[in-house]
BAZABA-95456 format. One record per residue (C-alpha): residue in one letter; z, y, x. Coordinates in steps of 0.02 Angstrom, whole numbers, plus 32768, in hexadecimal, padded with zeros to 4 digits. Each point is the difference from the previous one (the first is absolute). Example, Ala and Ser with C-alpha at 12.3 -4.5 7.8 and 13.67 -1.06 7.14 Angstrom:
BEGIN
A81867F1F8267/S7FDF80AC8045/
This chain:
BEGIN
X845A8A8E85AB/X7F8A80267F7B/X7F8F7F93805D/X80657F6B7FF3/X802780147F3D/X7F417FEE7FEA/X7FE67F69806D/X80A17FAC7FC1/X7FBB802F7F43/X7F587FC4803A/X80397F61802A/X80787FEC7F6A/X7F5880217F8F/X7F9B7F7D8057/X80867F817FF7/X8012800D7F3D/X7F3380037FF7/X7FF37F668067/X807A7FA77FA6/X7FC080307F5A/X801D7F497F89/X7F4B7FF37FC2/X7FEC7F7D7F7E/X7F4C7FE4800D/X80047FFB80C4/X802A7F658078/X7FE97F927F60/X7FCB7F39801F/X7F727FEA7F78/X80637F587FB9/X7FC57FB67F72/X80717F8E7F79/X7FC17F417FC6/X80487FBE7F82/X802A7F4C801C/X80247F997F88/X806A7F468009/X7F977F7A7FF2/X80917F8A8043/X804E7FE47F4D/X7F557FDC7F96/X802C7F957F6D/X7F887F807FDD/X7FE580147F4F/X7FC68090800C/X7F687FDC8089/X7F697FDA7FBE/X7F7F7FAD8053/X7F5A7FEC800D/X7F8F7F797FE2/X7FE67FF480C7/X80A67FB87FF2/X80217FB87F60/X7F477F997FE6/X7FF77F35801F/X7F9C802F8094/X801980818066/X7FC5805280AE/X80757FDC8090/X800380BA802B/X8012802D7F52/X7F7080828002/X8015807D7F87/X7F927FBE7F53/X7FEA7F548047/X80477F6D7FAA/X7FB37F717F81/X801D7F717F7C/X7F7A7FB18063/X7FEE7FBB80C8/X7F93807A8059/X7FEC80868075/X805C80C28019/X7F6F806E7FD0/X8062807F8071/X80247FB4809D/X7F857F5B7FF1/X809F7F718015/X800D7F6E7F97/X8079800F7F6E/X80A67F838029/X80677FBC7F61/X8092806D7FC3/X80857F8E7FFF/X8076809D7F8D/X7F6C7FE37F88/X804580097F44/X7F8B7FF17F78/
């Protein structure tokens, strides 16, 4: 009998050890972005560059490009096209 208590106790002690709640075990490593809405952007309040805003402008709209005068993207190498949302 006093076998029994000690492999019933045993068992009881292994039981609680095993299903010890350990916090910093069997935790994904999960990591937050914050995303922000970019659905509602007013328009007065984007400001553009003069890739986009110059008389002529590169077709891919290369990041510095842009000119008052006909000529070429000194980024990618394409010909400047007329801005036709040009406003002086």
């Amino acid at each position: 009998m006093n076998k029994l208590f000690s492999i019933l106790f045993i068992s009881i002690f292994f039981v609680f050890v095993s299903c010890k709640n350990d916090n910093t075990e069997n935790q994904s490593d999960t990591t937050l972005i914050e995303v922000k809405d970019t659905t509602s952007v007013n328009p007065n309040e984007v400001t553009l560059g003069k890739e986009y805003t110059s008389k002529y402008i590169c077709p891919n709209h290369c990041k510095g490009s842009g000119s008052e005068e006909a000529g070429v993207c000194p980024v990618c190498g394409m010909d400047y096209i007329e801005n036709f949302d040009y406003q002086q």
